[in-house]
C-alpha atoms as one frame of an Amber mdcrd trajectory, in Angstrom:
protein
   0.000   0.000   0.000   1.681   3.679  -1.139   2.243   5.803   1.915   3.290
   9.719   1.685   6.147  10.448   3.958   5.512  13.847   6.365   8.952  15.202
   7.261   8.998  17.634  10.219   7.235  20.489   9.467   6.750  22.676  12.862
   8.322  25.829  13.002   8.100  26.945  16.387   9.495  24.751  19.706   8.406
  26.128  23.116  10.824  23.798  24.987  13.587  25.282  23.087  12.641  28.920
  23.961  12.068  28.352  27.842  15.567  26.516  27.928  17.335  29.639  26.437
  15.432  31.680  28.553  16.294  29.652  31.931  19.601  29.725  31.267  21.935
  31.109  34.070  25.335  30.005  32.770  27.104  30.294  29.383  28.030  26.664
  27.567  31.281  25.342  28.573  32.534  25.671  25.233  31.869  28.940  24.680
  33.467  30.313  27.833  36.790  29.428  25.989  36.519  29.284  22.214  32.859
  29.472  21.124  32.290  25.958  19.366  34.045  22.444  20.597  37.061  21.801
  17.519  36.378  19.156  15.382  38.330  15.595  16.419  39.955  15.955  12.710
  42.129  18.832  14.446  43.436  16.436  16.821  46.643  14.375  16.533  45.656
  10.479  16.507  42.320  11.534  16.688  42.370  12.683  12.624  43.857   9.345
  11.631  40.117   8.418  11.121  37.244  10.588  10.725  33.985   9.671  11.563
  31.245  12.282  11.253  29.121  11.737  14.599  31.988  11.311  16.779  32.621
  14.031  19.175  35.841  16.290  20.112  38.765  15.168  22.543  37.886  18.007
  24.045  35.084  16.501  26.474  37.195  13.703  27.586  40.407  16.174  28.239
  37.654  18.354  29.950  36.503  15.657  32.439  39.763  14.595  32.889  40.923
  17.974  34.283  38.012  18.654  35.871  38.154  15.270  38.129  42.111  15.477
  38.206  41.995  12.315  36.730  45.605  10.758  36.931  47.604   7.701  36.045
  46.578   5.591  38.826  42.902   5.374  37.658  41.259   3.080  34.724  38.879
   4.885  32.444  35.954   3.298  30.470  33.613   4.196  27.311  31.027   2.051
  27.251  30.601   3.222  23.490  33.980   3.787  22.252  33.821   4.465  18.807
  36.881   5.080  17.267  38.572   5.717  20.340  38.424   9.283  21.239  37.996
   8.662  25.348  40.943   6.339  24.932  43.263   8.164  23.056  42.464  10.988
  25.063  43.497   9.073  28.197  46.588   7.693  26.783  48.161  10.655  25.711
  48.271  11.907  29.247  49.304   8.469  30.046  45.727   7.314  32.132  45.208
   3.042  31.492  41.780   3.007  29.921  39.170   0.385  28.258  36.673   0.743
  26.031  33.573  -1.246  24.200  32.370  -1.326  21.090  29.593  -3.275  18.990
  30.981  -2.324  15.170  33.851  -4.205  13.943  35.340  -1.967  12.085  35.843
   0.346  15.191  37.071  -1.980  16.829  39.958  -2.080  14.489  40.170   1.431
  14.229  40.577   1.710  17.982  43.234  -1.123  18.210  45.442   0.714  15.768
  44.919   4.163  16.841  45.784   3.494  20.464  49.078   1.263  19.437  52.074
   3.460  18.827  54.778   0.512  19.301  54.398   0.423  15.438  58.232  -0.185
  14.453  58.752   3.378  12.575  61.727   1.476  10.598  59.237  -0.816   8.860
  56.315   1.579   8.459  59.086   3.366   6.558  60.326   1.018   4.503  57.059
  -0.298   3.643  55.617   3.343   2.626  58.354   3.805   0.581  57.917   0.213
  -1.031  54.039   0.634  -1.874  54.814   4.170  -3.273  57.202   3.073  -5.201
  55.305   0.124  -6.573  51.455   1.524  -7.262  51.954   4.258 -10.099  53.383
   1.174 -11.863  50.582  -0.890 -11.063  48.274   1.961 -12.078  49.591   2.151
 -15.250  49.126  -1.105 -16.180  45.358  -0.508 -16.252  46.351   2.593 -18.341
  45.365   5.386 -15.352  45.038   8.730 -15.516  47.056  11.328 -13.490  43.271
  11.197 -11.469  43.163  15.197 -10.853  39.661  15.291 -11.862  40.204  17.141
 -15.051  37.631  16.729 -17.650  40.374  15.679 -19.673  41.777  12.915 -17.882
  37.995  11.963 -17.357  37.523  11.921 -21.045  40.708   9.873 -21.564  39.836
   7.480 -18.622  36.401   6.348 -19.929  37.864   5.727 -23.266  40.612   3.334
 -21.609  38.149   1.625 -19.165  37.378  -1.290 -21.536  40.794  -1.934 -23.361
  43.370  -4.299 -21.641  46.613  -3.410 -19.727  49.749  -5.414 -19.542  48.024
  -8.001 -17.085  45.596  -8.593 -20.156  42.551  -7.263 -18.030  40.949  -3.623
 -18.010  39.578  -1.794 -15.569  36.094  -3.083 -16.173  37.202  -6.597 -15.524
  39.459  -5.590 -12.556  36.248  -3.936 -10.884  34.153  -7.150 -11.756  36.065
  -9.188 -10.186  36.630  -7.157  -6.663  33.172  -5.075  -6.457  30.995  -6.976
  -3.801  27.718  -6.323  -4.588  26.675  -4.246  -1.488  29.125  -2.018  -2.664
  26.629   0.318  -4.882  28.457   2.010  -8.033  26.922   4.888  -6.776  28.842
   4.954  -3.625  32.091   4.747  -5.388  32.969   5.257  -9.035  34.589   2.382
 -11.084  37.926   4.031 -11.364  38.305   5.458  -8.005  37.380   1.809  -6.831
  40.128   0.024  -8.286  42.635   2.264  -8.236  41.811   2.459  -3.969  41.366
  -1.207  -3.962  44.842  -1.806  -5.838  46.479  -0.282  -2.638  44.548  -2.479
  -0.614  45.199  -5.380  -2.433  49.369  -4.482  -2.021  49.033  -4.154   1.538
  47.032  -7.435   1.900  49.139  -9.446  -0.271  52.881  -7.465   0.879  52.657
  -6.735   4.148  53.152  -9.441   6.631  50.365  -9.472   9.554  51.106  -7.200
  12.340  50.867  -3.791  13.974  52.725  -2.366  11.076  50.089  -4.013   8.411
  46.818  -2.672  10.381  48.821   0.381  10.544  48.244   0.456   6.651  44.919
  -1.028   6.742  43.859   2.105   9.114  45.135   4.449   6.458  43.791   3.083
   3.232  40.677   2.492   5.358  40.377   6.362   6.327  41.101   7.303   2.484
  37.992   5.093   1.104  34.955   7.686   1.643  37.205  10.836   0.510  37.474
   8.871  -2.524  33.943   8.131  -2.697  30.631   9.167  -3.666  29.614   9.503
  -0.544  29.254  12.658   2.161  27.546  13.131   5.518  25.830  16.094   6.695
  25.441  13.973   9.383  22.762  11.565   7.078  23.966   9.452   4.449  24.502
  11.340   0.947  25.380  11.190  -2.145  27.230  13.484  -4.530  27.606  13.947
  -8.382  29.770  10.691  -9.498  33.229  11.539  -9.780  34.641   9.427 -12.598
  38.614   9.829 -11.190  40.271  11.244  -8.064  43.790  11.061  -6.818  43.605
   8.134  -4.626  47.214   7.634  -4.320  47.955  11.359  -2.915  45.476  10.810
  -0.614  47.100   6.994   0.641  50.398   9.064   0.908  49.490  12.074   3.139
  47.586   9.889   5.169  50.451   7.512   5.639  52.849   9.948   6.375  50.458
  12.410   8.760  50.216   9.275  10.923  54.001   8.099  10.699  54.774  12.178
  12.022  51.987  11.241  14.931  53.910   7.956  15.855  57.163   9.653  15.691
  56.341  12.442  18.509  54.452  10.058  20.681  56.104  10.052  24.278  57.903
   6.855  25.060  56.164   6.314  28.434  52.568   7.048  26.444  53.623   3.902
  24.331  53.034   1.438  27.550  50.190   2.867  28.769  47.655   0.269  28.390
  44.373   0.569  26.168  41.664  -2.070  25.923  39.608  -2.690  23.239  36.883
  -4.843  23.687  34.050  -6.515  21.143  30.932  -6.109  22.674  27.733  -4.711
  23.801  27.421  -1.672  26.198  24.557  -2.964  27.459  26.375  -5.839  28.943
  29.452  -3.799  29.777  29.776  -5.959  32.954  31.013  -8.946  31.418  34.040
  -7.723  30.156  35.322  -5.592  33.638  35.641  -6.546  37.429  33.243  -5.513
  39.857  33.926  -2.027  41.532  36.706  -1.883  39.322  36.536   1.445  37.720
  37.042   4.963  39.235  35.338   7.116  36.057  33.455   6.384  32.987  33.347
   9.134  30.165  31.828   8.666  26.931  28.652  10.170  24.353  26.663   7.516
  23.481  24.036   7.646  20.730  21.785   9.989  21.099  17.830   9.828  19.889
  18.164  10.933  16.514  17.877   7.795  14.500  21.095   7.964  13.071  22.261
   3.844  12.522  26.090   3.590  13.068  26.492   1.020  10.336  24.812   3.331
   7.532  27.900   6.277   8.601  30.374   3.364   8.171  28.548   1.192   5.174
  31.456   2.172   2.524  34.073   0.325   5.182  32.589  -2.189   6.280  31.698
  -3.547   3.055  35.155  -2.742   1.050  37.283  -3.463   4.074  35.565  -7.383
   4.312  33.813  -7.228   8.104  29.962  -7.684   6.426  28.934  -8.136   3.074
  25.166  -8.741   3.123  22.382  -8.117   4.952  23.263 -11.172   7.651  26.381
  -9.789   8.879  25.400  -6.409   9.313  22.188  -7.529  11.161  25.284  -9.570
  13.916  26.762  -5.925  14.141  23.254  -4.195  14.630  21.861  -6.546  17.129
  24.876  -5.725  19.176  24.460  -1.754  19.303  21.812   0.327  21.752  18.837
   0.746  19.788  19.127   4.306  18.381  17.577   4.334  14.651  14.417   3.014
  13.218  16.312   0.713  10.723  17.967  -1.033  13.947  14.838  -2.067  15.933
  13.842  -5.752  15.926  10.143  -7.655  16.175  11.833  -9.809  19.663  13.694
  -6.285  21.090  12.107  -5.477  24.422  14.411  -3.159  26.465  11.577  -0.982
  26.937  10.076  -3.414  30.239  13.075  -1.440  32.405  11.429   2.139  31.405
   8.028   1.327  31.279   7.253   3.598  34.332   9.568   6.785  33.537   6.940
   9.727  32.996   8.923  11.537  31.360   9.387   9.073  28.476   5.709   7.998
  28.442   4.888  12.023  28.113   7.198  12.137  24.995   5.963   9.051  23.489
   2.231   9.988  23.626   3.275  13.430  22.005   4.800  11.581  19.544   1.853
   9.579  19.027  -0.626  12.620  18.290   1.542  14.360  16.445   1.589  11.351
  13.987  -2.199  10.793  14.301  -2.437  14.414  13.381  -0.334  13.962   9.916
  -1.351  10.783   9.007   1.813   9.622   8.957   1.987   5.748   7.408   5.119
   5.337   6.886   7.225   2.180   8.101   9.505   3.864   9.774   7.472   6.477
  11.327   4.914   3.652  13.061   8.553   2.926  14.597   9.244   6.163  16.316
   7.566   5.325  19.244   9.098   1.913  19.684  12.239   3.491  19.324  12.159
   6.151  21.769  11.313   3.601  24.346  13.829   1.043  23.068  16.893   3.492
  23.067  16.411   4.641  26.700  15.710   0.979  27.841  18.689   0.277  26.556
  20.130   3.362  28.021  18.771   1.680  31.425  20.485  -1.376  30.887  23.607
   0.254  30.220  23.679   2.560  33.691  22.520  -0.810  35.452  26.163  -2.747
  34.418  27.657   0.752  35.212  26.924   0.378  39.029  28.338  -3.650  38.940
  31.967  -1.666  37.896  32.221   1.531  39.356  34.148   1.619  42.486  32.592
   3.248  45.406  31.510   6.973  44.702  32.820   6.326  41.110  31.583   8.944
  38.122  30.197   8.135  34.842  30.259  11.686  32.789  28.149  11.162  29.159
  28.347  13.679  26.684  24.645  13.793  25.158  22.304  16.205  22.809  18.536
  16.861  22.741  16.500  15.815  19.721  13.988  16.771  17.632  14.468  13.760
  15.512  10.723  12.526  15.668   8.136  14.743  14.619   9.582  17.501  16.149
   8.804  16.841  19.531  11.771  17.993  21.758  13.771  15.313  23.306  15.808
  16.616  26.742  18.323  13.191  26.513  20.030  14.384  29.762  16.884  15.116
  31.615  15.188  11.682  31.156  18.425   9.979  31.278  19.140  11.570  34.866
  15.566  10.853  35.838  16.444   6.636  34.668  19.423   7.212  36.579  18.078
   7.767  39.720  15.304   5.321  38.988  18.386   2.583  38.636  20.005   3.386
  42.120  22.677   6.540  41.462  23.265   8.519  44.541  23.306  11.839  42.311
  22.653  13.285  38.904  24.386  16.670  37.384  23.682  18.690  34.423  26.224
  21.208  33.069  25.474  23.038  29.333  28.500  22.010  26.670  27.496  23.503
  23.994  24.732  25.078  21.589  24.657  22.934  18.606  22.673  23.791  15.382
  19.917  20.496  13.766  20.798  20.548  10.414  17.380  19.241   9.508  15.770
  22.551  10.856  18.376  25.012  11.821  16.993  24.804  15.207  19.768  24.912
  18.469  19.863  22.065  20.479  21.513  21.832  23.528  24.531  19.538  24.341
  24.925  18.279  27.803  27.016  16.892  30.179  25.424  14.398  32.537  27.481
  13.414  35.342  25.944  10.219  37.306  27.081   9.427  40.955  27.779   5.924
  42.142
């Protein structure tokens, strides 16, 4: 049966109006330098980018704040790519982190390991730069600087055969998985990135120094893409050719200069990376075991982690159908309508929360009202409920690890993300806090943040919870 989607359409949010208007204190951020910096600005932090991940700059804040030192273990319960961790490292803090998406997982593992022996990151750069312009010109390759010439001249190669008797066409066909949309990458850009990928699979032994390269060709694959996020999922106009190799080398050598100032003593701090889900966190840490837990988990705004990390999780070989991403999904907090499940039922620990069941029936009329009948938008309710069940769970296993008067400090924004009724994440996740047995909640005001979907300011917060 056809349905007509209704996209949010309010213009005017009272919530948002009283919260300016109550506000005593300026945002954290903008009693130093106006706006958090992006993580991209960040040493070891910019060897990956990921486009909902947050800035170092909460974790080093906490960290000063509770004159956190070496003698203490940090955890985030949703890791990421690492930020908490690397954070803690490079002022030498042990830390652990978990995370349900493979890929991160990877990411983490080499982003936190700086023992990589600079001698044979070296020699191996210099090998695979040597080595790939010849390998590109076997398939005949333009100089790839986007010119329409080179485009032009590209297209008419793409069929005819290089020295290994097989064109670009046939070297695609045989590598393109077929999750991995033409759209979302062009032919040429494809094989000339997965040439690179193929020399580091097939050359470089496996080590620390191989997922060294596998980070960096990794963090290369959506700038040579199709593909943009502003935060949602996006396409742009096809580009037929871009300079993937350029891109390989600054990478390479931008994290080879990070290695090669890291502090010796950083280098043994330890960093644990574990495969899991948050919502079980305490299966993989000792009871009363932890003095501080930092970390922004997903927030209510139905963005689904494996859609902002499709391109690399497909290309890079960690799921490539529907099965294997449904594994990763079933292991992440429910935060997006194309991530709930018929059996989910985290809901049961929220069930009596007023402040969820107030948002949820506003929810309700509001889609009653537009005669909404969309899939996804029957969902929105079951998914508001779902995600802070979850979000229950999760401060539950906190309170098994967290010594004695421990702190668990989540960095979190409000959401208009369903029908434009005004989420405050901090609010009903300090009233589920108290509900679950923590002795006291805190509020403080990060930052003003702008929804791109509606221009509106939402407020960032941190909650602090209180063993």
């Amino acid at each position: 049966m056809p349905f007509k989607y209704h996209p949010p359409t309010r213009e005017h949010c009272h919530i948002c109006e009283e919260l300016t208007q109550a506000r005593t204190k300026p945002p954290i951020i903008d009693s130093h330098n106006g706006k958090a910096s992006s993580a991209g600005n960040f040493p070891f932090h910019n060897w990956y980018y990921f486009v909902l991940g947050y800035s170092p700059e909460f974790p080093n804040y906490i960290l000063d704040k509770y004159r956190v030192n070496d003698k203490s273990f940090v955890v985030d319960p949703f890791m990421g790519t690492g930020t908490t961790l690397v954070a803690c490292k490079l002022r030498n803090i042990p830390s652990g982190g978990v995370e349900a998406n493979d890929f991160f997982i990877d990411v983490g593992n080499a982003k936190l390991d700086w023992t990589v022996d600079l001698d044979q990151a070296r020699k191996w750069r210099f090998e695979l730069l040597q080595k790939i312009p010849d390998r590109y010109s076997a398939y005949k390759f333009s100089n790839g600087n986007g010119s329409k010439a080179d485009q032009s001249a590209q297209l008419s190669l793409f069929e005819s055969k290089g020295k290994y008797g097989e064109s670009v066409h046939d070297y695609v066909s045989r590598h393109r998985v077929k999750m991995l949309d033409p759209r979302y990458i062009s032919d040429t850009p494809f094989a000339k990135w997965h040439i690179i990928k193929e020399m580091i699979d097939q050359g470089i032994p496996d080590g620390n120094v191989k997922s060294f390269f596998n980070l960096a060709i990794a963090a290369i694959l959506v700038p040579s893409s199709n593909v943009r996020y502003g935060p949602g999922f996006g396409l742009i106009k096809p580009k037929d050719d871009i300079d993937v190799y350029s891109l390989f080398r600054n990478k390479v050598d931008q994290m080879i200069a990070d290695v090669e100032r890291a502090n010796e003593l950083q280098k043994e701090t330890p960093s644990k990376v574990i495969k899991g889900d948050s919502r079980e966190i305490a299966k993989y840490f000792e009871p009363d075991s932890i003095d501080l837990m930092v970390t922004s988990p997903p927030y209510p705004g139905d963005h689904e982690y494996t859609k902002h990390t499709r391109l690399e999780l497909i290309a890079m070989g960690y799921a490539q159908n529907l099965d294997e991403f449904r594994v990763i999904k079933k292991r992440m907090l429910r935060g997006s309508t194309t991530n709930i499940y018929h059996q989910d039922n985290d809901q049961q620990n929220v069930k009596h929360i007023q402040s969820i069941a107030k948002i949820t029936q506003l929810i309700n009329e509001r889609l009653k009202a537009d005669g909404a009948t969309s899939g996804f938008e029957k969902l929105y309710v079951k998914l508001v409920w779902e995600y802070f069940g979850g979000m229950s769970l999760v401060f539950k296993e906190a309170l098994k690890i967290l010594k004695p008067y421990g702190t668990f400090h989540l960095l979190v924004s409000d959401s208009h993300a369903f029908k434009m009724v005004h989420i405050q994440t901090a609010q009903i996740l300090a009233d589920i806090a108290l509900d679950v047995g923590y002795s006291d909640v805190h509020i403080e005001l990060w930052q003003d943040k702008v929804s791109t979907s509606h221009k509106y300011d939402l407020k960032e917060n941190i909650l602090t919870l209180v063993k």
